[in-house]
N, C-alpha and C positions, 0 to 999 in steps of 0.2 A: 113724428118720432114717438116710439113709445118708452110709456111708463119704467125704469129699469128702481130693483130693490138696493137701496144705499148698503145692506150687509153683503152681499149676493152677489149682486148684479144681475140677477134673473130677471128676467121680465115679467113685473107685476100686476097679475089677473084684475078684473074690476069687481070679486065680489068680495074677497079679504084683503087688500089694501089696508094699513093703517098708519097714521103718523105717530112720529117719537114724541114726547111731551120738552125734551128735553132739545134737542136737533131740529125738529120738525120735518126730517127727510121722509119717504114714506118709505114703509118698510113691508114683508111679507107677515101675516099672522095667519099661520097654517094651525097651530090647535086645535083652530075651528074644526079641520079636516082630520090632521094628524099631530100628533106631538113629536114627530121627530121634525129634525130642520127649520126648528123658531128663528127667526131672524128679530126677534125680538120680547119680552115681556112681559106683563099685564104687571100695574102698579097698582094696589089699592093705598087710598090715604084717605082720611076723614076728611081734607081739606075738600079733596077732587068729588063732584058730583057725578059721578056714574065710573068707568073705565077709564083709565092713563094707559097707553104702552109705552115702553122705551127701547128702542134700539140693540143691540147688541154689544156696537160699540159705545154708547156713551155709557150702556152699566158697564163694562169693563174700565171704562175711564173716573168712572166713580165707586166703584170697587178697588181698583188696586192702590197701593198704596204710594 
């Protein structure tokens, strides 16, 4: 069975894969390629050593109010 994108549902390639920090679902990170159609974020924190992504939905769920 393949890999499917938890925003999407697309079926997710094996060279940009990435997981949510927050979820852990894997999601699509297309910026590499192109900036339209992010299924998800780049986090930077001083905590985090290197790159966090986050989903789509959980920054919509810790955005809204």
């Amino acid at each position: 069975m393949e890999d499917t994108c938890h925003v999407c549902g697309e079926p997710l390639d094996e060279i940009y894969p990435v997981s949510c920090i927050s979820c852990g679902s894997r999601v699509h990170f297309r910026t590499a390629v192109s900036a339209e159609n992010d299924c998800c974020r780049i986090l930077t924190q001083l905590s985090l050593c290197g790159l966090a992504f986050i989903c789509n939905t959980c920054d919509q769920h810790t955005t809204s109010p």
